[in-house]
C-alpha positions in Angstrom: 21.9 -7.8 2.9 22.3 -11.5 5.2 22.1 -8.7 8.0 19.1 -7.4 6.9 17.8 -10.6 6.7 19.1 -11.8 9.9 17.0 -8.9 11.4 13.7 -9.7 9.5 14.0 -13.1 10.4 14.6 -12.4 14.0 11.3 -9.7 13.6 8.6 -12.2 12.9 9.9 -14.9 15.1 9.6 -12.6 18.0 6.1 -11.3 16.6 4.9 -14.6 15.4 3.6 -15.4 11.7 0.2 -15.4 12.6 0.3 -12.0 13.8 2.6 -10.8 11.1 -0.6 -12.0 9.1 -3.6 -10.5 10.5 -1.7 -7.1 11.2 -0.6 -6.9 7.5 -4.7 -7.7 7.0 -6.1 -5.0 9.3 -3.4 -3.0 7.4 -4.6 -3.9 4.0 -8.4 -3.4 5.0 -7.5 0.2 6.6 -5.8 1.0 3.0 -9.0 0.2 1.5 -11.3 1.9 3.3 -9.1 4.9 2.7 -9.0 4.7 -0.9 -12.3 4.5 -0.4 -13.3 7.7 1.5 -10.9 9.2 -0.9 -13.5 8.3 -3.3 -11.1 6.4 -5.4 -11.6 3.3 -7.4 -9.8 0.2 -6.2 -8.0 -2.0 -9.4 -9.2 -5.0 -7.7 -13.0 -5.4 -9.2 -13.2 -8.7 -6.7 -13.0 -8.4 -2.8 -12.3 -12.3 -2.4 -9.5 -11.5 -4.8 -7.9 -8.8 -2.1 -4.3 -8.8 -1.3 -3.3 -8.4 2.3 0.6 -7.0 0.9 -1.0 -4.1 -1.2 -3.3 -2.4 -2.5 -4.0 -0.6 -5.6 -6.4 2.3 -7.0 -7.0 4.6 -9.9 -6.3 7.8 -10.1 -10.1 10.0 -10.9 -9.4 11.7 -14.1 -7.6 14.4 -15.1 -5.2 13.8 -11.8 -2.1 12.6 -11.8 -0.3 10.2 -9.5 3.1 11.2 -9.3 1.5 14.7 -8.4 0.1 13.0 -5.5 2.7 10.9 -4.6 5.0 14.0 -4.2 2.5 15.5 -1.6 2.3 12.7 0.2 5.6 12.3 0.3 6.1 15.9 0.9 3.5 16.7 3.6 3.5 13.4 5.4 7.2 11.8 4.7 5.4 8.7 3.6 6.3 7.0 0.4 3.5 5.3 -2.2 4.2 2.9 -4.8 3.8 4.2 -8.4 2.4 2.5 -11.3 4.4 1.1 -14.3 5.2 2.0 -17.7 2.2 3.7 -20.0 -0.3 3.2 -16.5 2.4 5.3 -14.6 0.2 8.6 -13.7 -3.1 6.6 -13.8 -2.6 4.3 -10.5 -0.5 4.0 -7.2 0.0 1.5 -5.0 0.3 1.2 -1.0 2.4 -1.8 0.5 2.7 -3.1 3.7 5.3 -0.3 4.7 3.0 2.4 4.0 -0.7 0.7 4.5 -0.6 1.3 7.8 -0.6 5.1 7.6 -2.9 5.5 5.1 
């Protein structure tokens, strides 16, 4: 794990914190529009209130989020956060690792 670490650390120094930051924001704002287009509802009611690490939307009704997690995971080898406990088929989630290829 210190390696790991090592490596991250090494990562943004050579990319810079500021950039770090407005790529995980164009990130964030690409996973948006796609939920979006997708028609999907985004959890966050308020835009000011945005996250820039990840994004979150509903699930339409009668669909289940596992089931399209699997796809994705399936058909585009891309992994999406799942929702928690009771909530679990009603949401997912996109984080930094996978916002950019939504």
């Amino acid at each position: 794990m210190l390696y790991g670490l090592r490596e991250a650390l090494l990562m943004l120094q050579e990319e810079g914190l500021a950039n770090v930051f407005r790529r995980h924001e164009r990130h964030a704002r690409a996973a948006r529009a796609g939920v979006r287009a997708w028609g999907l509802e985004i959890v966050c009611e308020n835009p000011r209130e945005y996250s820039s690490s990840v994004t979150v939307a509903f699930m339409p009704e009668g669909h289940d989020a596992d089931r399209l997690r699997n796809i994705i995971l399936e058909h585009f080898d891309m992994s999406i956060g799942a929702g928690l406990s009771k909530l679990k088929a009603k949401y997912f989630g996109s984080g930094i690792s996978a916002v950019s290829t939504i």
